[in-house]
N, C-alpha and C positions, 0 to 999 in steps of 0.2 A: 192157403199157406199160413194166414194168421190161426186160424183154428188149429192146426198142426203146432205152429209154434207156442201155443200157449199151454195147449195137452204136455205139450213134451216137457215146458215147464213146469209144470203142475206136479207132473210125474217128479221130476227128478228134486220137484221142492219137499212134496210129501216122503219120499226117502231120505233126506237131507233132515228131515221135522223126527222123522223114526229112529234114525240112528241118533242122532241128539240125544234123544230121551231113553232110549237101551243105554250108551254113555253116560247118563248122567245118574238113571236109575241103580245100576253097577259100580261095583268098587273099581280103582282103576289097577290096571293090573301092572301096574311103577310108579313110582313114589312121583314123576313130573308127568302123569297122565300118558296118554298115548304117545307109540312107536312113534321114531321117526318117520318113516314110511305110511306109517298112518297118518300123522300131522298133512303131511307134502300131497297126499293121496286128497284129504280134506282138503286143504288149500287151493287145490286144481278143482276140485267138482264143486266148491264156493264161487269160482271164479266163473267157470261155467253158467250155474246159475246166473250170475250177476249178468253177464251179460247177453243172456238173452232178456234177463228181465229189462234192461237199457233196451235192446230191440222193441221190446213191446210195448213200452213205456214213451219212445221217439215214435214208432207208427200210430201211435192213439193220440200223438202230439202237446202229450206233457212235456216231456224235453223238445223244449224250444227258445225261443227268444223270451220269450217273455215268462221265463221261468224264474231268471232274478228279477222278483218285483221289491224296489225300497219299501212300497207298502206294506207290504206282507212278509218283508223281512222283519220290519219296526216290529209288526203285532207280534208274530213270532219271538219276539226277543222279550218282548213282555208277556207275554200269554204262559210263556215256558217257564220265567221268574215266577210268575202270580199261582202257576199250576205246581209248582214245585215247592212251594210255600202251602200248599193246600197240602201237597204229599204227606210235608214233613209233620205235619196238622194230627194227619190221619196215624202215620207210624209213630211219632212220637209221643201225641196223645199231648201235647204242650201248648197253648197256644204261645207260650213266651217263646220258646225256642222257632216255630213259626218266623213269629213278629219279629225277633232280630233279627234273623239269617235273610228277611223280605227287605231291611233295610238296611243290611252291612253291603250298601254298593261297591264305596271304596275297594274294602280287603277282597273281594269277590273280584274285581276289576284289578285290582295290583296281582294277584294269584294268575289270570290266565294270561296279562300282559310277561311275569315273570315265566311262563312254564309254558312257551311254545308248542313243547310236545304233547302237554296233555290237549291243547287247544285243538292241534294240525288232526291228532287222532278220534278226536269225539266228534269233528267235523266229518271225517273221513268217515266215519262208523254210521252217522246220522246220516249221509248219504246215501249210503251203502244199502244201512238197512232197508231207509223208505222208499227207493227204489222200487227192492225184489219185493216187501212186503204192502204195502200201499201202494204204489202208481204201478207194478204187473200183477200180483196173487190177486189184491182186492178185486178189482174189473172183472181180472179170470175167472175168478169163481162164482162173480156174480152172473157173469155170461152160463158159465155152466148150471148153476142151481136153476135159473129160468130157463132154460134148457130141457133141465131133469124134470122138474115141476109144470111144466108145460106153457106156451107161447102165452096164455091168456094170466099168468099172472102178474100181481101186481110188484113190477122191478123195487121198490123200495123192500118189499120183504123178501126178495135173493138178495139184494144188498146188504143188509138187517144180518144174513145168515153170515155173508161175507167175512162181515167185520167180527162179529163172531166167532169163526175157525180162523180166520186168518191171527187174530190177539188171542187166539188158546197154542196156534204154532208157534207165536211170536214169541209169546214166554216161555215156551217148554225147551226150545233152541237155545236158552239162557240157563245155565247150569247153578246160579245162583236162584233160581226162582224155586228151587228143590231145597235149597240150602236155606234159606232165611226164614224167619216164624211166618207165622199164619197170617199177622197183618202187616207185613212189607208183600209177602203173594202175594194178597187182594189189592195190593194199592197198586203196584206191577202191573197185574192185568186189569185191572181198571184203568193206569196208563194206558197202555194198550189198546184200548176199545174205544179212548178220548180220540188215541189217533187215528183211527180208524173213520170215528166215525164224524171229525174233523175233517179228514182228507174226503170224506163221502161230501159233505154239506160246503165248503169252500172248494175242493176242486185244485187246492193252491201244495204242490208238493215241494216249496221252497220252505212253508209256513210250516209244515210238521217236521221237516228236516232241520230246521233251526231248533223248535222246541222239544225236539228228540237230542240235540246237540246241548240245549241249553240243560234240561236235565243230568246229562251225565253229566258235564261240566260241574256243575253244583253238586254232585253226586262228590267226584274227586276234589274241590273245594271243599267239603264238610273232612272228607277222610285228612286231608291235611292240616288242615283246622285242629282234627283229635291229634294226629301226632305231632304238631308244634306243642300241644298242651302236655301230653306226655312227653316228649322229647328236651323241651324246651330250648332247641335248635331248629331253626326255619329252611336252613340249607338241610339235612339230616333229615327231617319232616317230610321234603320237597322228593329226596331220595328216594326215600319208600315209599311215595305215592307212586312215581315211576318207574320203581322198582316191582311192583303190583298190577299196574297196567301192560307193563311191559310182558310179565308172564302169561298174565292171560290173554293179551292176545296171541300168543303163541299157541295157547291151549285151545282156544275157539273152535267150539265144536263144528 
């Protein structure tokens, strides 16, 4: 039965990873992206995914009690600051721009106390994702590849491959990872393979779900940040960050 439901997962993630990326390779054929009916149609076969990825993720006994650990929340809260300060390192090529934004606590913490929604959604999104892509795709495929490759091999290199495809679907299902230059990609999917292979080495899917969470957070903290300076209104600034969030998740491939 587990073998069945993770096939069937697989399948329907791999179709899910293909239409993303026809979508995103494509011009869109309306000025707000896809039909109605295509939005809603996405929205159900998302959901689906989701939750069988929760099924398979509670039978392997990630979801469980001891899934909120304060431990591995704390690191998580710091590992996803210190990693995102490495990001900014790499895309912006600064170390000053780095070093302030590693120690602007404060405005960092007044921003997500002020803007609930960005908070409630990047949670929800970090959830979401590490779910179907970490605690069910990664396992899945590493079951499958040892599989494919035969009983006698060594499971860190199916795991190895895992993290692998699973952080090459993980960013292609992101329509900005086609949009942004050469070194925002590389930093993107080299996220993506930290989590990966993170979640391989601790085990802890609270810990990547925070520092998946704490990332965009700090993602829509920088964008508010620019438009308070161009703006030079903080309510006005605050608007169109959530005016930006708001659309794309509507648009979510």
């Amino acid at each position: 039965m587990s073998g069945w439901l993770a096939g069937t997962f697989l399948i329907l993630l791999a179709f899910h990873t293909a239409y993303a990326l026809r979508k995103s390779l494509r011009k869109p054929r309306t000025e707000d992206g896809a039909p109605r009916l295509s939005l809603r149609f996405s929205v159900v076969f998302q959901s689906v995914i989701f939750i069988l990825a929760a099924v398979l993720a509670y039978r392997s006994g990630v979801i469980s009690r001891d899934l909120v650990s304060p431990v591995a929340i704390a690191i998580g809260l710091l590992a996803g600051h210190l990693i995102f300060g490495i990001s900014l390192l790499v895309t912006h090529r600064s170390i000053e721009d780095a070093h302030s934004h590693f120690l602007d606590f404060n405005s960092l913490w007044d921003f997500v106390a002020d803007h609930p929604y960005v908070l409630s959604r990047f949670i929800y999104v970090g959830i979401s994702e590490e779910i179907i892509w970490r605690a069910a795709a990664q396992p899945a495929l590493t079951g499958l590849f040892k599989g494919v490759l035969g009983v006698g091999v060594d499971s860190g290199w199916a795991a190895v491959a895992a993290i692998g495809v699973v952080a090459v679907a993980f960013s292609v299902v992101h329509d900005h990872f086609f949009q942004n230059g050469p070194m925002v990609t590389v930093e993107f999917l080299g996220f993506a393979l930290l989590l990966g292979g993170l979640y391989y080495w601790t085990g802890s899917l609270i810990m990547v779900i925070i520092i998946h969470a704490v990332r965009d957070i700090e993602i829509a903290y920088l964008e508010y940040a620019i438009n308070v300076h161009e703006l030079g209104d903080e309510e006005k600034a605050a608007k169109e960050v959530e005016k930006i969030y708001r659309r794309d998740w509507r648009k979510q491939p």
